[in-house]
Structures are given as structure tokens and as C-alpha cells.
DSSP file (Angstrom, degrees, kcal/mol; ACC not computed):
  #  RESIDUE AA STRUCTURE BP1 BP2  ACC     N-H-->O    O-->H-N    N-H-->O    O-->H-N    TCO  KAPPA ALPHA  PHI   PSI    X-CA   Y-CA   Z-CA
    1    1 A X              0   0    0      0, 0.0     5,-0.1     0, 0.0     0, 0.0   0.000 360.0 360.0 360.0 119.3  -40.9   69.1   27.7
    2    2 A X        -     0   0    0      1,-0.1     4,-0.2     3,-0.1     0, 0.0  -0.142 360.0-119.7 -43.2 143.8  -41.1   71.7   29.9
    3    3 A X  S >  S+     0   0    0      1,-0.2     3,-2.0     2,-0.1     4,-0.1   0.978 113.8  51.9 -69.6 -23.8  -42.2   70.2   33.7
    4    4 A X  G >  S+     0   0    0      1,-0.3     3,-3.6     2,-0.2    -1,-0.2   0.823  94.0  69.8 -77.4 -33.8  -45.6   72.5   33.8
    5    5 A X  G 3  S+     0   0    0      1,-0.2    -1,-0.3     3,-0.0    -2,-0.1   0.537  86.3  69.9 -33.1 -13.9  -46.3   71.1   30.5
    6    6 A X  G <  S+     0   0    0     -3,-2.0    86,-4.6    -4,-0.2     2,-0.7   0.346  79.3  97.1-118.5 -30.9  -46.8   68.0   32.7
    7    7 A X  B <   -a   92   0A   0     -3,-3.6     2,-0.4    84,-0.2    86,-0.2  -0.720  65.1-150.3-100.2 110.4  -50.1   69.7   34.3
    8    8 A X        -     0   0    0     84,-3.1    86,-0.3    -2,-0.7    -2,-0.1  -0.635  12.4-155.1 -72.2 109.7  -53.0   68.5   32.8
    9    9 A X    >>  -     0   0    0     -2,-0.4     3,-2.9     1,-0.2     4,-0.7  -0.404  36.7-115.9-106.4 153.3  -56.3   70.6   32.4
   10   10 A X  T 34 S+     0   0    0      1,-0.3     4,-0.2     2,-0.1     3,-0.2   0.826 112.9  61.0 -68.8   5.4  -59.4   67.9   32.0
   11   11 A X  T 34 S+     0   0    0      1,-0.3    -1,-0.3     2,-0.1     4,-0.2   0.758 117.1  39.9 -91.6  -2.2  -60.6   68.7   28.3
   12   12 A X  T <4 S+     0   0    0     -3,-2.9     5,-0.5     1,-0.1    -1,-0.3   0.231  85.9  92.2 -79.5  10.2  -56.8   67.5   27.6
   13   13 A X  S  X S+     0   0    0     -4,-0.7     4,-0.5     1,-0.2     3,-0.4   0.803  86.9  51.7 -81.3 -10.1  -56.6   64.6   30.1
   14   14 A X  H  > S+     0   0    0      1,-0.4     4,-1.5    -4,-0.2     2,-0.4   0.848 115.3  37.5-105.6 -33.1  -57.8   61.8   27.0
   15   15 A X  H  4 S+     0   0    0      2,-0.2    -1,-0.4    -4,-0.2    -2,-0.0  -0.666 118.3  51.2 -99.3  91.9  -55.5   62.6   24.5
   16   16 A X  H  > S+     0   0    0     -3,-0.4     4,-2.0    -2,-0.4    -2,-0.2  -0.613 116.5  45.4  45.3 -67.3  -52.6   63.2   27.5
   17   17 A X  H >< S+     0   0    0     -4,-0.5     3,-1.2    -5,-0.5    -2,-0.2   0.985 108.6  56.0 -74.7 -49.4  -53.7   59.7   28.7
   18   18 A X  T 3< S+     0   0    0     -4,-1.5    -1,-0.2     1,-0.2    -3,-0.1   0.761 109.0  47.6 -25.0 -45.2  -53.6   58.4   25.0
   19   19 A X  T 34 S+     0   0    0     -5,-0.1    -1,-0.2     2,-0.1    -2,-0.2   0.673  88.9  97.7 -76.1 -21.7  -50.0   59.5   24.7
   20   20 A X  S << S-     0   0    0     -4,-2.0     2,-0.1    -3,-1.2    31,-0.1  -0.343  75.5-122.8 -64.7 123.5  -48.7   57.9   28.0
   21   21 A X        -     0   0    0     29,-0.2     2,-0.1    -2,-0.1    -2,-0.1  -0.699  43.8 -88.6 -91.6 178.0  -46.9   54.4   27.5
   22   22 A X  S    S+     0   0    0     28,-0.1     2,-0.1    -2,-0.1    87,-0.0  -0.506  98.1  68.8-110.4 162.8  -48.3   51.5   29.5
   23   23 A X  S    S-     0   0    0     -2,-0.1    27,-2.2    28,-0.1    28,-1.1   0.386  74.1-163.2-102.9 170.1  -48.4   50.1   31.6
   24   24 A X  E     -b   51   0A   0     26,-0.2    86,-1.9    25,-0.2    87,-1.5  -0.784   8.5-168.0-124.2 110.3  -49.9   53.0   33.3
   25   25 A X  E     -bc  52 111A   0     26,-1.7    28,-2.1    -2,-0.4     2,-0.4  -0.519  10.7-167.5-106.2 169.3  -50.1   53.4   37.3
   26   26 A X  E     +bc  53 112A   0     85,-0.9    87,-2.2    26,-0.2    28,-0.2  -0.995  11.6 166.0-144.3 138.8  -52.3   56.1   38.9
   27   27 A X  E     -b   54   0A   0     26,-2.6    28,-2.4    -2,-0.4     2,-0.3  -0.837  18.9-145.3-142.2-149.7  -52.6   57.6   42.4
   28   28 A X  E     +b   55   0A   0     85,-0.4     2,-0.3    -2,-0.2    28,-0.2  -0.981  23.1 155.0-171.1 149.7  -54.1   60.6   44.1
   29   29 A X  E     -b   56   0A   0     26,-1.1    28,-2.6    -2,-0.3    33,-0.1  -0.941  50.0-124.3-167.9 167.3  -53.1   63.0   47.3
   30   30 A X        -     0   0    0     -2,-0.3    -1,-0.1    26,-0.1    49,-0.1   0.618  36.3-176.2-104.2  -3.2  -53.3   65.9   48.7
   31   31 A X    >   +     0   0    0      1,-0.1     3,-0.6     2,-0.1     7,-0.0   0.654  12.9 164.9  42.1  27.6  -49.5   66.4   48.8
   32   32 A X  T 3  S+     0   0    0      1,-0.2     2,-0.3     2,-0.1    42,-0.1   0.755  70.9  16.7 -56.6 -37.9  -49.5   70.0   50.8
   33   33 A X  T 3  S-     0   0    0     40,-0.1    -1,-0.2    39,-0.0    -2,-0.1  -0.675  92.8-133.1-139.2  90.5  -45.5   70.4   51.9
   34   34 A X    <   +     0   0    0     -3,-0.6     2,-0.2    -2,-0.3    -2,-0.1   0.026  34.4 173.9 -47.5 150.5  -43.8   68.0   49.9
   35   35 A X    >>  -     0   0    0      1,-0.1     4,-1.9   110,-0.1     3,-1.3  -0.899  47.3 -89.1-156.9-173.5  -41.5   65.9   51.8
   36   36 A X  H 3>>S+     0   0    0      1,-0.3     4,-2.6    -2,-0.2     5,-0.5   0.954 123.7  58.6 -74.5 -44.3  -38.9   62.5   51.4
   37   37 A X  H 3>5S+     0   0    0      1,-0.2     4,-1.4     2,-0.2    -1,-0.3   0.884 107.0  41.1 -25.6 -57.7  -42.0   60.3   52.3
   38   38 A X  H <>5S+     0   0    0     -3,-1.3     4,-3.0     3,-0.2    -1,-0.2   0.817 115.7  49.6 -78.6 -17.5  -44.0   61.6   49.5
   39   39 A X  H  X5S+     0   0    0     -4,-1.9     4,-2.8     2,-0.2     5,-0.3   0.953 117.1  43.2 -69.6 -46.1  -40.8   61.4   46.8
   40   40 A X  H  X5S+     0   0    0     -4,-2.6     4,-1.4     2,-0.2     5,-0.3   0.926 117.6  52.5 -64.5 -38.9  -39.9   57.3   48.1
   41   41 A X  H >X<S+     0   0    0     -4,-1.4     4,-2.4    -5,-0.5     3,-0.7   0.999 114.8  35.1 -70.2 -72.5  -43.7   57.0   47.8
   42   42 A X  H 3X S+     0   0    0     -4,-3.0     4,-1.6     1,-0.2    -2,-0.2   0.699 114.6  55.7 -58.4 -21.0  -44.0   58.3   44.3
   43   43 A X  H 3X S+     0   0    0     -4,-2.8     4,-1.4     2,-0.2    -1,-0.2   0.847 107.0  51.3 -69.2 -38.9  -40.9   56.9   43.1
   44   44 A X  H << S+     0   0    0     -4,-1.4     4,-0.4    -3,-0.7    -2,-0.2   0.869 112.7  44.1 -51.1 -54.3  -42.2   53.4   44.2
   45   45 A X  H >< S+     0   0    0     -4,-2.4     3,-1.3    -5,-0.3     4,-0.3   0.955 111.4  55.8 -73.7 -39.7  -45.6   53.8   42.4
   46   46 A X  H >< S+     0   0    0     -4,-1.6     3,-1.4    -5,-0.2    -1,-0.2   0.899 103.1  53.9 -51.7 -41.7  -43.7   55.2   39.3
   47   47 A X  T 3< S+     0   0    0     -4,-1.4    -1,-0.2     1,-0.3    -2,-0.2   0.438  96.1  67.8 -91.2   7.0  -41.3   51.8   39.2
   48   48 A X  T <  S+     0   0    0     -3,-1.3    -1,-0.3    -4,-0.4     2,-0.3   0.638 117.2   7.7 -90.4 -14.7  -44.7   49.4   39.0
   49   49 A X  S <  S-     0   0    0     -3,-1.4   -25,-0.2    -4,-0.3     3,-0.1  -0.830  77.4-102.8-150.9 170.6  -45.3   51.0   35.4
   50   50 A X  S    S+     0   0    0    -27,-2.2     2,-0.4    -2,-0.3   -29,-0.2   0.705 104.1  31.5 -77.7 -17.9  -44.0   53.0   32.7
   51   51 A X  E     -b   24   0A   0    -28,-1.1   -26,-1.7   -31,-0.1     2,-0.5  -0.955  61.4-156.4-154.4 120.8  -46.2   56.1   33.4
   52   52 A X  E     -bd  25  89A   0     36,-0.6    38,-1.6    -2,-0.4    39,-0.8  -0.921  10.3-165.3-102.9 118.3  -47.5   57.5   36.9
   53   53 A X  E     -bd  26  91A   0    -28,-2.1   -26,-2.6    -2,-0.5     2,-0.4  -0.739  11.9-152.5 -91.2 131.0  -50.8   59.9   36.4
   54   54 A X  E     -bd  27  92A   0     37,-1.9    39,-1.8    -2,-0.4     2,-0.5  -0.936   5.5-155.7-114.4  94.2  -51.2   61.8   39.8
   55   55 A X  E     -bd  28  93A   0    -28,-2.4   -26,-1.1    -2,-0.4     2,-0.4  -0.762  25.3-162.9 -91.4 119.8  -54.9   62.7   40.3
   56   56 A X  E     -bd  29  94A   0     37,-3.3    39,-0.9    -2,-0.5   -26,-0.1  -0.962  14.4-117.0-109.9 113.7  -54.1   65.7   42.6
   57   57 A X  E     - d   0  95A   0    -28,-2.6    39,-0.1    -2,-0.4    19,-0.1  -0.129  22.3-134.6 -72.4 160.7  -56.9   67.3   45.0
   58   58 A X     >  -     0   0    0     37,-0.6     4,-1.7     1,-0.1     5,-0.2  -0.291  31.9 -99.4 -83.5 162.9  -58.0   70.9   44.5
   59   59 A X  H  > S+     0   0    0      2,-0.2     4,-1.0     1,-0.2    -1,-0.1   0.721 126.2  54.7 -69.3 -14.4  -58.3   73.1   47.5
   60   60 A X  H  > S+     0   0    0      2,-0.1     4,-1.9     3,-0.1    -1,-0.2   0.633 107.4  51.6 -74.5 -44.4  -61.8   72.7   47.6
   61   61 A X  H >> S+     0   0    0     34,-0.2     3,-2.3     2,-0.1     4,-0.8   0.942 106.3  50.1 -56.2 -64.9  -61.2   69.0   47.7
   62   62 A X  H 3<>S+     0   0    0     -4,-1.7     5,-1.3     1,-0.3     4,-0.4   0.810 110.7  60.6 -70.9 -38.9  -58.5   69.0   50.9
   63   63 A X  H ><5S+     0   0    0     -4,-1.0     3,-1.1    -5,-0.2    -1,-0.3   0.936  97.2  52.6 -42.4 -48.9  -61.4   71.1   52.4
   64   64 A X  H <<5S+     0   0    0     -3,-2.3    -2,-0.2    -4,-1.9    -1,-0.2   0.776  97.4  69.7 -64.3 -24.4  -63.7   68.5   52.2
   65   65 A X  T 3<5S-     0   0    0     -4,-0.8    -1,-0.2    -3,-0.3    -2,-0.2   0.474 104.5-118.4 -75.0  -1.8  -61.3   66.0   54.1
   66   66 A X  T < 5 +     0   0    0     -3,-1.1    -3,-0.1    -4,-0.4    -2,-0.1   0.984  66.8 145.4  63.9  38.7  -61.7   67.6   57.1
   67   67 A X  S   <S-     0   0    0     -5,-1.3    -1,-0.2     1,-0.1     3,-0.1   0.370  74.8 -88.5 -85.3   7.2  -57.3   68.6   57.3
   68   68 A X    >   -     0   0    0     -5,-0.2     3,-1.4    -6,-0.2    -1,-0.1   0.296  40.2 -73.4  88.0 132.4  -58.6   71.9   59.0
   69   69 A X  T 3  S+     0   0    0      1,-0.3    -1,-0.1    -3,-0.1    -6,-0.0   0.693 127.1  49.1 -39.1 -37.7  -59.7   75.1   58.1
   70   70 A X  T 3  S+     0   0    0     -3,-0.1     2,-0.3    -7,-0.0    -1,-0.3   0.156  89.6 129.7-102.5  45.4  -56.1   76.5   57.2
   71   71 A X    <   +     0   0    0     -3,-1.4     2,-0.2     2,-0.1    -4,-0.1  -0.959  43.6  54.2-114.7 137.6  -55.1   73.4   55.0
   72   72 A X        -     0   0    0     -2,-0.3     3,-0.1     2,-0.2   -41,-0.0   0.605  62.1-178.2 -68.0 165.3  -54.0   73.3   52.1
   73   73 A X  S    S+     0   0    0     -2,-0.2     2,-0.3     1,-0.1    -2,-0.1   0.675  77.0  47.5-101.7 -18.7  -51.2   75.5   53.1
   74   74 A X  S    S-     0   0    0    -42,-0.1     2,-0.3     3,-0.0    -2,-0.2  -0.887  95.9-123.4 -93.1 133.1  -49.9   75.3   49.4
   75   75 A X    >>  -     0   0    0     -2,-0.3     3,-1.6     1,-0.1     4,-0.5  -0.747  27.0-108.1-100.2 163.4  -52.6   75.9   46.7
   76   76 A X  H 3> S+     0   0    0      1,-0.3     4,-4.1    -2,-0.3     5,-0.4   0.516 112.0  67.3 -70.1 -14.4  -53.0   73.7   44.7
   77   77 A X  H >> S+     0   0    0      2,-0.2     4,-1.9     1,-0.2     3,-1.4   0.986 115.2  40.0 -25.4 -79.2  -51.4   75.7   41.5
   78   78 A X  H <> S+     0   0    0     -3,-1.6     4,-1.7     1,-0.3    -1,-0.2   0.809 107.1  57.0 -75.4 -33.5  -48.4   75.4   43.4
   79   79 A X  H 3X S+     0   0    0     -4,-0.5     4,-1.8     1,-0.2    -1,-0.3   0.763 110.4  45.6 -50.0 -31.0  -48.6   72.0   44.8
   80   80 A X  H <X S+     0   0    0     -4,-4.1     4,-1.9    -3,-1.4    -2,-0.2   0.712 111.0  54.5 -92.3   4.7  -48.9   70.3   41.1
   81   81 A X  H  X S+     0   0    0     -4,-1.9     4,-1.4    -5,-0.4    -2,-0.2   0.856 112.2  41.6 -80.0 -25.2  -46.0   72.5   39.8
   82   82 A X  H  X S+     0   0    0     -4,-1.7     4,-0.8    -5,-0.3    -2,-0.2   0.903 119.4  48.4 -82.5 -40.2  -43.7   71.2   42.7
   83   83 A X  H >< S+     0   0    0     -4,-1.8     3,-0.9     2,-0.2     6,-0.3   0.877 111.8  47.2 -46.6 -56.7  -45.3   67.8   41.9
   84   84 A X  H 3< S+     0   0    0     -4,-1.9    -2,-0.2     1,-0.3    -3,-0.1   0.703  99.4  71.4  12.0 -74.7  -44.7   68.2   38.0
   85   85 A X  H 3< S+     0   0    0     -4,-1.4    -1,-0.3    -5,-0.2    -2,-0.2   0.874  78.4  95.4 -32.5 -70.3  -41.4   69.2   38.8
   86   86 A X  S X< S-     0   0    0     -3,-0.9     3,-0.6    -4,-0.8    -3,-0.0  -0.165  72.3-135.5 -86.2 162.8  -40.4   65.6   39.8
   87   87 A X  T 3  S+     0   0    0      1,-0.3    -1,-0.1     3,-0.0    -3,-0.0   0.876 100.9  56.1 -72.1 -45.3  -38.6   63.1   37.3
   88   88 A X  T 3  S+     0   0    0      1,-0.1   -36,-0.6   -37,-0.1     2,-0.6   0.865  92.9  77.5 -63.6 -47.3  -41.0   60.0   38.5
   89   89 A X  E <   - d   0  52A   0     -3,-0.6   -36,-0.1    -6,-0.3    -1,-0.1  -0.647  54.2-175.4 -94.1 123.3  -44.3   61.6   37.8
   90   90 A X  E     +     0   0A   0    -38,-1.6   -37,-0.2    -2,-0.6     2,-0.2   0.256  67.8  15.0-107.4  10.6  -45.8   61.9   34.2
   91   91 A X  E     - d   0  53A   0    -39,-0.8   -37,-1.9     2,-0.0     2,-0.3  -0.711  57.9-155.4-163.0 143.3  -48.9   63.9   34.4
   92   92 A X  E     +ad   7  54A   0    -86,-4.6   -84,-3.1    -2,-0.2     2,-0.3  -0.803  23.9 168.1 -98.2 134.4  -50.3   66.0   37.0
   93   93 A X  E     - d   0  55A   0    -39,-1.8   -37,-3.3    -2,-0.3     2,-0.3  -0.936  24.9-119.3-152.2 155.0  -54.2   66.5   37.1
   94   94 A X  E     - d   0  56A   0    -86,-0.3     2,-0.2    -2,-0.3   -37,-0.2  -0.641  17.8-174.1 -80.7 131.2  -57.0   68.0   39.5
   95   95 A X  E     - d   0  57A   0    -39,-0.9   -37,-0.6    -2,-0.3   -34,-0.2  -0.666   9.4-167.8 -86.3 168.9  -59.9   66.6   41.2
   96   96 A X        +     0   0    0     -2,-0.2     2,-0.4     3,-0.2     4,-0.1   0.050  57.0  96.2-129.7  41.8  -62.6   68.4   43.2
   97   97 A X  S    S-     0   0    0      2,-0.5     4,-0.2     1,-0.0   -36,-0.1  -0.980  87.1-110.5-123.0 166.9  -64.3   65.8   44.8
   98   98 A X  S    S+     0   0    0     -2,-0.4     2,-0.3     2,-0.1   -41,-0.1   0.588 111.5  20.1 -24.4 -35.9  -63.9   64.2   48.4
   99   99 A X  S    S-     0   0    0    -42,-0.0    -2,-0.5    25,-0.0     3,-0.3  -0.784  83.0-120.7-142.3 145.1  -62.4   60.7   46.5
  100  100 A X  S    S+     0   0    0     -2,-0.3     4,-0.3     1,-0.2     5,-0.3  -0.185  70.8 128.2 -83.2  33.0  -60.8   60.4   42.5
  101  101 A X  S >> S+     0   0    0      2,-0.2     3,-2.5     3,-0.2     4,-1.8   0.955  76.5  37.9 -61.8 -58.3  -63.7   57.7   41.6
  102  102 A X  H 3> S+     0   0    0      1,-0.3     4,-0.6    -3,-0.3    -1,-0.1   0.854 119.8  48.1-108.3 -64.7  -64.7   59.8   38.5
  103  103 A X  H 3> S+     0   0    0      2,-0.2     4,-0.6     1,-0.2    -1,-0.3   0.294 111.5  45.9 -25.0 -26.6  -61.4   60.6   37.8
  104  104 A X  H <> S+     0   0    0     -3,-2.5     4,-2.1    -4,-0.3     3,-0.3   0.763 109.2  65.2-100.2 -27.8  -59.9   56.9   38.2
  105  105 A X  H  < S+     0   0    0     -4,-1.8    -2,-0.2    -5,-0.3    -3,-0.2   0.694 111.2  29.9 -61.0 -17.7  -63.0   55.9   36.0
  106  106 A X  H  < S+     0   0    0     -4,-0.6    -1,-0.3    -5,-0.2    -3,-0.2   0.865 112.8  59.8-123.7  -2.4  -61.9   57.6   33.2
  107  107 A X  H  < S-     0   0    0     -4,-0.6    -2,-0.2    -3,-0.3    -3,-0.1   0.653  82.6-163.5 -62.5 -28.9  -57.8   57.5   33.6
  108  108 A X     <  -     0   0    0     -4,-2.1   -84,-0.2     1,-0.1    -3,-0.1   0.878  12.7-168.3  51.3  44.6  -58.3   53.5   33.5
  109  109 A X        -     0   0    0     -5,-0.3   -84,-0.2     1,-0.1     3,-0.1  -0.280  33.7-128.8 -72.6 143.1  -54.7   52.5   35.0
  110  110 A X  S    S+     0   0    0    -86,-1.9    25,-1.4     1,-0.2     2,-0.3   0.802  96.9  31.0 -67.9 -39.3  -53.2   49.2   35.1
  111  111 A X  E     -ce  25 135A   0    -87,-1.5   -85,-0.9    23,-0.2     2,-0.5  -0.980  58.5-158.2-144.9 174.8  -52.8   50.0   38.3
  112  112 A X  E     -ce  26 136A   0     23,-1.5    25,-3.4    -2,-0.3     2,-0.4  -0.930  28.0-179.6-126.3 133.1  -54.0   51.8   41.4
  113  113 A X  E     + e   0 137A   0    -87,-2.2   -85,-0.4    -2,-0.5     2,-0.3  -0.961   5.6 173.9-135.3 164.6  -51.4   52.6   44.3
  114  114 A X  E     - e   0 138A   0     23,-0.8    25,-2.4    -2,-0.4     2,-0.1  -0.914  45.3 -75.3-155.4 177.7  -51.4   54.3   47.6
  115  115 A X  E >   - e   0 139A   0     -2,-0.3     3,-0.7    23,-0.2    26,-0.2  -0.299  50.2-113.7 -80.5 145.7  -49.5   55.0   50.6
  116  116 A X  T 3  S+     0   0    0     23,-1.6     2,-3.4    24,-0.2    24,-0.1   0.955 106.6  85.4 -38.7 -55.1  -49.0   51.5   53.0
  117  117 A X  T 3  S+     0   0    0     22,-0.2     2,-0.4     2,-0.1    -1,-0.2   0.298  80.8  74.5 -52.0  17.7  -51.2   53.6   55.6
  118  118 A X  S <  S-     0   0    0     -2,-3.4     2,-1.0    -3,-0.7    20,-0.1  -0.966  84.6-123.7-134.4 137.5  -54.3   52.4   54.0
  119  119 A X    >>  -     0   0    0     -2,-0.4     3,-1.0     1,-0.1     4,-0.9  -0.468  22.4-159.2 -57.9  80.8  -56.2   49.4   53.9
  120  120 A X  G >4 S+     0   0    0     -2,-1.0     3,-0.9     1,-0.3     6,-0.4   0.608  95.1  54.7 -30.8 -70.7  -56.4   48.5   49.7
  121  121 A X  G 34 S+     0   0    0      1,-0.3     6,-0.3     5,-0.1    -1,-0.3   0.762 104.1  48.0 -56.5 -66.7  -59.3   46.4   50.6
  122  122 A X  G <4 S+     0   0    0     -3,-1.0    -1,-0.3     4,-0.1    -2,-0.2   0.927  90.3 102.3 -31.0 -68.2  -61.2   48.9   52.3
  123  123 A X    <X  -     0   0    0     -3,-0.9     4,-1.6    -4,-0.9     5,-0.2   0.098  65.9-140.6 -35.0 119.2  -60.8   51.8   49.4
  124  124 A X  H  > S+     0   0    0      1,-0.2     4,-3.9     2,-0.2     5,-0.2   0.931 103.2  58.7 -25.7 -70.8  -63.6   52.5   47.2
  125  125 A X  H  > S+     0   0    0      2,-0.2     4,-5.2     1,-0.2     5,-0.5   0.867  97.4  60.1 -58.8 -31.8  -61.1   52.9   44.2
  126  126 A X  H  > S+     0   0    0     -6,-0.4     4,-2.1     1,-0.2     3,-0.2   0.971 107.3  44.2 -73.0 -57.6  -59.6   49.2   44.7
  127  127 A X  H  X S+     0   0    0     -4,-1.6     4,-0.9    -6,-0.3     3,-0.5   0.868 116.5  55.4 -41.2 -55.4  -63.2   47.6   44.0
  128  128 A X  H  < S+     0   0    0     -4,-3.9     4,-0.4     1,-0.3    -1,-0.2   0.906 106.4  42.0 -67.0 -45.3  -63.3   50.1   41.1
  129  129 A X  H >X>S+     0   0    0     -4,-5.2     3,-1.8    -3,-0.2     5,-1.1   0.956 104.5  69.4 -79.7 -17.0  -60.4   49.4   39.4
  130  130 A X  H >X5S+     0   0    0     -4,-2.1     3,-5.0    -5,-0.5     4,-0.5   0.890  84.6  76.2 -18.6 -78.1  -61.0   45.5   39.8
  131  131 A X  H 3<5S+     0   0    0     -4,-0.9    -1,-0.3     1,-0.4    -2,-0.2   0.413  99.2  35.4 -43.1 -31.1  -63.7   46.0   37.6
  132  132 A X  H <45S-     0   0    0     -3,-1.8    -1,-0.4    -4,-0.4    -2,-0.2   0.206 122.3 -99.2 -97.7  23.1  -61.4   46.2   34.6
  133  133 A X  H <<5S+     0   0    0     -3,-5.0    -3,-0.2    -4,-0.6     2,-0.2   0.946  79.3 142.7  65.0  56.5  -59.0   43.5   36.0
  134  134 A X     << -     0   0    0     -5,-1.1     2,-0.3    -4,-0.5    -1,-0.2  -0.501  45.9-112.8 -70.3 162.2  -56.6   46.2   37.3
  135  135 A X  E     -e  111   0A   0    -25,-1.4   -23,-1.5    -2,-0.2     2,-0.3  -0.994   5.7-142.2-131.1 150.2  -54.7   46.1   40.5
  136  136 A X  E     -e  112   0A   0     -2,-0.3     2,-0.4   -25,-0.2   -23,-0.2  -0.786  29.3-169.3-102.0 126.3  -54.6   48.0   44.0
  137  137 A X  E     -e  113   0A   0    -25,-3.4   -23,-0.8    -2,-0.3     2,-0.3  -0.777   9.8-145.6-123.4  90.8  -51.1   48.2   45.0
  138  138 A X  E     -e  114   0A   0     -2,-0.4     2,-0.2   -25,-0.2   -23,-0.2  -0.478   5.9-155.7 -64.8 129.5  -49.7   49.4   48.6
  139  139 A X  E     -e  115   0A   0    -25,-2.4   -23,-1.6    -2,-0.3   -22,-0.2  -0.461  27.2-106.6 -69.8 121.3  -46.9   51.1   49.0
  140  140 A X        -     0   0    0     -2,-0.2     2,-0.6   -25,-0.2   -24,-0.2  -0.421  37.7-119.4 -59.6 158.8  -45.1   51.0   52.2
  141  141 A X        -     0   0    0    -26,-0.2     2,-0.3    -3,-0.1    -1,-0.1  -0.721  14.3-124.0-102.2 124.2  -45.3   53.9   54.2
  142  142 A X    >   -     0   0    0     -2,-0.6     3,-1.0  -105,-0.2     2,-0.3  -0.446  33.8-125.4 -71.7 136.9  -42.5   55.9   55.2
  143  143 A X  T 3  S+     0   0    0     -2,-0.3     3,-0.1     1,-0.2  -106,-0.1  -0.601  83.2   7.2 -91.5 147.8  -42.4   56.2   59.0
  144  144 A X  T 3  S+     0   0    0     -2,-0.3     2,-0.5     1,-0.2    -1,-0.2   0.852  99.4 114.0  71.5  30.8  -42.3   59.5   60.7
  145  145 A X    <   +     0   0    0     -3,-1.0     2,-0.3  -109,-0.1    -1,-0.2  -0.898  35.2 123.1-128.2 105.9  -42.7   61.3   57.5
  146  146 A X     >  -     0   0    0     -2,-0.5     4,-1.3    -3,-0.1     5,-0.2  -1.000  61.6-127.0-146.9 153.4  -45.8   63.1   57.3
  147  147 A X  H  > S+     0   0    0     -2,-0.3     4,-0.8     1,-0.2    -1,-0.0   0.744 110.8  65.7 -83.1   2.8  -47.1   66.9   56.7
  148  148 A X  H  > S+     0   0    0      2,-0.2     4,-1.3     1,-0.2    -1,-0.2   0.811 102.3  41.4 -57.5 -51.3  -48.9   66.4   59.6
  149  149 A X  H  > S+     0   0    0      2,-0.2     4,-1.4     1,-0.2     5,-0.2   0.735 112.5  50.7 -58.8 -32.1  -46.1   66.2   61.5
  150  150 A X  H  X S+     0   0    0     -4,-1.3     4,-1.8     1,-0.2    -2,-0.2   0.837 107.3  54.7 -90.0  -0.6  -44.3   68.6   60.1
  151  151 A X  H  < S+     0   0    0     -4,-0.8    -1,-0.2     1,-0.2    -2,-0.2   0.954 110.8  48.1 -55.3 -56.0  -47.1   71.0   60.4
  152  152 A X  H  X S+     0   0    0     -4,-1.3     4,-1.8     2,-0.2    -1,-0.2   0.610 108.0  52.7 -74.9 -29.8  -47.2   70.2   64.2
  153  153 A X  H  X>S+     0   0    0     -4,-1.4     4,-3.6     1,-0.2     5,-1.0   0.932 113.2  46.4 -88.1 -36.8  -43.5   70.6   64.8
  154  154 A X  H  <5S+     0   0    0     -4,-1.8    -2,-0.2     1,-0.3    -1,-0.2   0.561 110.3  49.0 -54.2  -1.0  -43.6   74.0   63.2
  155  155 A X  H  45S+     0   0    0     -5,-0.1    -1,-0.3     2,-0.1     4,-0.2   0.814 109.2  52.8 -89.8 -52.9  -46.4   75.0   64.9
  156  156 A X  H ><5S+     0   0    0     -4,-1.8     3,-0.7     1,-0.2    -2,-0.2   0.844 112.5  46.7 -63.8 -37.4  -44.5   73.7   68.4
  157  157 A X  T 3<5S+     0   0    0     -4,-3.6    -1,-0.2     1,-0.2    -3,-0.2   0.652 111.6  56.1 -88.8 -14.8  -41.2   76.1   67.4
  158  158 A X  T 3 <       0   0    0     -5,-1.0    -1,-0.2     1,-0.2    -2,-0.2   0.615 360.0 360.0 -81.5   4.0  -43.8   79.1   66.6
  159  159 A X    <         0   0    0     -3,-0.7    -1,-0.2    -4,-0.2    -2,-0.1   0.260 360.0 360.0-109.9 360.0  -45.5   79.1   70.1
């Protein structure tokens, strides 16, 4: 399989998720300049299951998060191909709203993960996947890896 084969459009995303074996972990980013943080991160969520679905936001989503008017700096075309691209993650798909609730509601995962820099308990998505006796699973966060940062030092060596 080619990786772009990998990117899902949603009137394929139920027979995609049909084909996937289980059990089946899910998470959701905006990913904008991939870096070793988000690869340790995804590899981590990959090794809780057999199959990691990546609900990826659209550029109209990342807008809505309030990253700043010139974010994403990758669109998202290019962010899920670079995503795609790596051996841990086994389908790429787009949201475009603020949060993947609709999106986790019909992927159904055995489990839900995120980065350690969020409270599970807090998250919308953990009560949601509860609801089918799923689990919300944090990841530790890699420190001093962020695109925030690297945004900011590349801003500081452009000035």
C-alpha cells in the first residue's frame, strides 16, 4: 500500500475502519511541523493497539484553536501526507470542527490517547469514549519538544 493510500476521505472512513484490526487506538492533532515529540508520541499510542486512526484537524479547524492567524503553516494536504508517511500510523483522516467528538463517535476506538500535557479527565472525548467502555490513555509528553517552540526559535533567528 502506497502511504497516501493511508488518507482517508469520510464517505470511505466505515469500510477503512471495518478493515483495521483491533484493538484499535485513535487520537487527534493539529501536527503543523512534525517533530521527535510528535513521532515518540505517536509511536507510543500505536504500541497500546494494533491500529492507530489519526483524526487530523483541517485548516479551518487549527483556525478555530486560536494558534494565530498564520497557523497552520503546513496545510493540511501536506500535514496528513507527512503523517501518512509514518510506519506507526494506520489511517489518516480530517476533521473541521474545534474538537473530533463527531469524529470519535463514529471511529469507536478501544482507546482514546493524547499527549501527557492534557488532563484525560478534563477532555470531552474521555467521558465520550467511556460511554462504550473504552479507555482515555495519556501519553507522556516529550519535554521541550513543541512546534511552538520551534516556531518561536525560528522566528528569534529571523529578527
Amino acid at each position: 500500500m502506497h502511504f497516501l493510500d493511508k488518507i482517508v476521505a469520510p464517505d470511505q472512513l466505515d469500510a477503512r475502519l471495518a478493515a483495521l484490526p483491533r484493538p484499535l487506538v485513535f487520537t487527534n492533532g493539529v501536527f503543523d511541523i512534525l517533530h521527535r515529540g510528535h513521532v515518540v508520541y505517536l509511536a507510543a499510542a500505536r504500541a497500546l493497539g494494533a491500529s492507530l486512526v489519526l483524526g487530523l484537524n483541517a485548516d479551518a479547524s487549527v483556525r478555530l484553536l486560536g494558534k494565530g492567524p498564520e497557523r497552520p503553516l503546513n496545510p493540511e494536504d501536506d500535514r496528513a501526507a507527512v503523517l501518512a508517511a509514518l510506519e506507526s500510523v494506520s489511517l489518516v483522516t480530517l476533521f473541521h470542527e474545534s474538537t473530533p467528538l463527531a469524529l470519535l463517535a463514529r471511529v469507536r476506538p478501544e482507546i482514546y490517547a493524547k499527549g501527557g500535557d492534557y488532563v484525560m479527565e478534563s477532555l470531552a472525548e474521555t467521558a465520550l469514549v467511556r460511554t462504550w467502555e473504552g479507555r482515555a490513555v495519556a501519553i507522556p509528553f516529550v519535554e521541550g519538544r513543541s512546534t511552538t517552540s520551534l516556531v518561536q526559535r525560528i522566528r528569534g533567528s529571523a529578527a
